[in-house]
Each structure stands twice: as C-alpha cells, then as structure tokens.
N, C-alpha and C positions, 0 to 999 in steps of 0.2 A: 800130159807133157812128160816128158823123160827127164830122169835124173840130173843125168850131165847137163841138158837145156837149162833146166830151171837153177840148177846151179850156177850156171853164167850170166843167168838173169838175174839172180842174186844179187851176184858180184857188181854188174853193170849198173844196179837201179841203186845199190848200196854207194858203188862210186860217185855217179850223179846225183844223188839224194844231200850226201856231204858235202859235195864241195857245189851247189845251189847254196843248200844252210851257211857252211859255212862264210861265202860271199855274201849272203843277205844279213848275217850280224853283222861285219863288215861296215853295210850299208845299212844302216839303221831307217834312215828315211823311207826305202822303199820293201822292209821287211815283212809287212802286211798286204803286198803286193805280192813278192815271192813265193813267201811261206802256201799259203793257199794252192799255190799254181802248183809247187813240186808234191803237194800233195793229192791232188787232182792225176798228174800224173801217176804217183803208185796207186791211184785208187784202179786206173787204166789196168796197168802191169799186174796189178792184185787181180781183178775180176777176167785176165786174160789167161791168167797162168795157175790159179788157184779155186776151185769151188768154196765159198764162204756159208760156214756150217750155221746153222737155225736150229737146235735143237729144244728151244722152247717155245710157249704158245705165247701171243701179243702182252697179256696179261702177265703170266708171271717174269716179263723181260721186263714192262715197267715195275711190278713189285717189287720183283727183286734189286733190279737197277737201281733204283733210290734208294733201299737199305744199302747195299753193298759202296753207292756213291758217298753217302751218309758214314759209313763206318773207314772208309778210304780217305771221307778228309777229318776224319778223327785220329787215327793213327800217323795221318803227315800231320796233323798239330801237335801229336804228341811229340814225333820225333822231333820234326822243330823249334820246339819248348824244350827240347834235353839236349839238340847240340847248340843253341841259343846260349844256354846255360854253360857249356862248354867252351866256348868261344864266340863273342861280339862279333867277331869277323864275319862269321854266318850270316849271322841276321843282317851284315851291313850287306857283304856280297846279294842275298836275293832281295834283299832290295831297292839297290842299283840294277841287278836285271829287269826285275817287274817295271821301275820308275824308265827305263828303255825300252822294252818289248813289251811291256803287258797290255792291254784291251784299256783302251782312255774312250772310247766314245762307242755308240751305239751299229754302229758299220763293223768295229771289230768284233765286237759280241755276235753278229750275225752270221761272219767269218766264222768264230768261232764254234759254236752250234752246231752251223751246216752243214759247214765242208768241213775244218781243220778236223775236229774232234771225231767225227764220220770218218773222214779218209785216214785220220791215224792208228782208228782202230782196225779198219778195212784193210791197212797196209801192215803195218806190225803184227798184230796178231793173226790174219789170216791170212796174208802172205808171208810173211817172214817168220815168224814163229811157228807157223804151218809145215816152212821149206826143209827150216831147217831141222825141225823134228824126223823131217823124213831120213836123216841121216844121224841121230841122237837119243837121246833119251828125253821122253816130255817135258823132265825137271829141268835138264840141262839146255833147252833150246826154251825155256822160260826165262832162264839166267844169261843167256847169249843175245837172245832179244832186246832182252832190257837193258845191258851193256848199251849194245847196237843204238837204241832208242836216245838213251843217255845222251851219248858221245858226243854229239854236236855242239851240243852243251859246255860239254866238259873239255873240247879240244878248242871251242870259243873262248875259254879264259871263265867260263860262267861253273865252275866246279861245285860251287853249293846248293847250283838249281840243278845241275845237274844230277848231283846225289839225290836228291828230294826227286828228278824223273825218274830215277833207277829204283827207287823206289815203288814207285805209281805205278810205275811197269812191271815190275814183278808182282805187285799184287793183282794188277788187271790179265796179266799173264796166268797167273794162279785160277783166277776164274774161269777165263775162257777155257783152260786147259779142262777147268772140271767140267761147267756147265754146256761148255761146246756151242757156245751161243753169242756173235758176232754183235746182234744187236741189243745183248743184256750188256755185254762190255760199253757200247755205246752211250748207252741212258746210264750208266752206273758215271762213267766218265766225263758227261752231260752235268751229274749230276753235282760232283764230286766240282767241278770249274766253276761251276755257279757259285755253288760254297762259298771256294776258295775267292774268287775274284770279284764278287760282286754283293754275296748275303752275308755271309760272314767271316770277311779277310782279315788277317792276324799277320801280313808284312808290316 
C-alpha cells in the first residue's frame, strides 16, 4: 500500500477508534460490548494494510512471552508503588477505573485473552507503530504509539491509568521493535493482564 494511503488510513481508523472509546466510557454499561468490536475492526484494517512480522519460533514467543510479561508487571508495580507514594490521588484515580471498566466476571476474561489483548497488539503495534515508523525513526514511532495507545484513557478523564498504558506501551513497543514478533508481544501481554487482574493484583 502506498504512503499517502496508509496515511489516511491512519488518520481515519485513529478518528473512529477515539471517538468509539471515547463514547463507550461515556457509556459504562455497554463498554465490553464496544471495546471488543472497535477492536475486531482494527484487527481488519491491521491485517488489510499492514504484513504482521513473526520473527520467532512458537517456543521462544511463549518463553520469552512470559518472562518479558513477568518483568512488565514488575516494573508497572514498581512504578505504581513510587507514584502511590507520591500522591494518594493515584491510587484512588486507578481504582475507580478498574472498579468501572476492569474484567468482574468470566465473559470479560474471555474477551479479554481472545480478542482485546490479540487485536491490540495486532493493531498498535503492527499497524500503527509499523505505519508510523514508515515515516520516523523506530524510537520515535514507539513514543508516538504509545502516546496514541494512552489517549483514550487520558482524554476520558482516566489520566493515571492512562500513564500506567503509556507506559505498557512503550515497553511492549520496545519489544516488538527488537524482537520483531507480533505474537511474543501478545503472550508477553497475555501474560502481564493475568498478573495484573486476576493472580496477583495490587489496585
């Protein structure tokens, strides 16, 4: 696909992508409904416009996966144990997100797994962070993504979850960028959610 194409597809999937998220926090009740679907969609637009890179063997994408998921929710507890300490507000802000949006019952875990964490890695990093490299430098379309990733978040009112994605992002960014490998970022970020939301949570 050509430059300027996929540039407007960029632009187009980034505009509908925000303001979907955006109305679905809005709408609290049916945000596990949404969420899923607008991701299904860029898994679309990712696999139309973008080749999604595999440069490792089955084996070392779950080895690695699970260290790399392992040491990503170490570093988001450490960071959220130093700005916790920083200011109360933190901790109170993500966890009125989580007690809103997070995974309560066995249907969102499924969501979660299948599709969401699939198609966000599918779409972020190997379309978006993919695109926009074509126009930048690797570092800097890992910092742009993650921005990008963030925003939703953060233009919802939700700024302390959202720092804690821009985060996640830049390190799952970091990865792909080295490993070149769509479904090590997956299991690693698989791996990393579990952790966090369900083996050993620390909201």
């Amino acid at each position: 696909m050509k430059k300027h194409k996929k540039l407007i597809l960029l632009l187009l999937s980034l505009v509908f992508f925000y303001a979907v998220i955006y109305y679905s926090f809005e709408e609290s009740e049916i945000f596990w409904y949404l969420y899923p679907f607008i991701i299904l969609i860029g898994v679309a637009i990712s696999f139309l416009s973008a080749e999604q890179k595999d440069e490792l063997s089955i084996w070392k994408c779950l080895i690695y996966g699970i260290g790399y998921g392992v040491i990503l929710y170490g570093i988001t507890r450490l960071f959220y144990t130093i700005l916790k300490l920083v200011s109360n507000e933190f901790s109170i802000s993500i966890t009125k997100y989580i007690s809103t949006f997070g995974p309560s019952n066995i249907w969102h875990y499924l969501l979660l797994i299948f599709i969401i964490i699939v198609g966000e890695e599918i779409f972020w990093r190997g379309f978006i962070q993919e695109t926009i490299k074509s126009w930048t430098s690797p570092l800097l379309s890992i910092v742009l993504t993650s921005l990008l990733f963030a925003g939703p978040f953060i233009l919802s009112g939700y700024f302390s979850y959202g720092l804690l994605t821009f985060i996640v992002g830049l390190l799952l960014g970091l990865i792909y960028e080295w490993k070149k490998s769509i479904p090590l970022t997956i299991v690693a970020h698989e791996v990393y959610i579990l952790l966090l939301f369900l083996l050993i949570p620390f909201f």
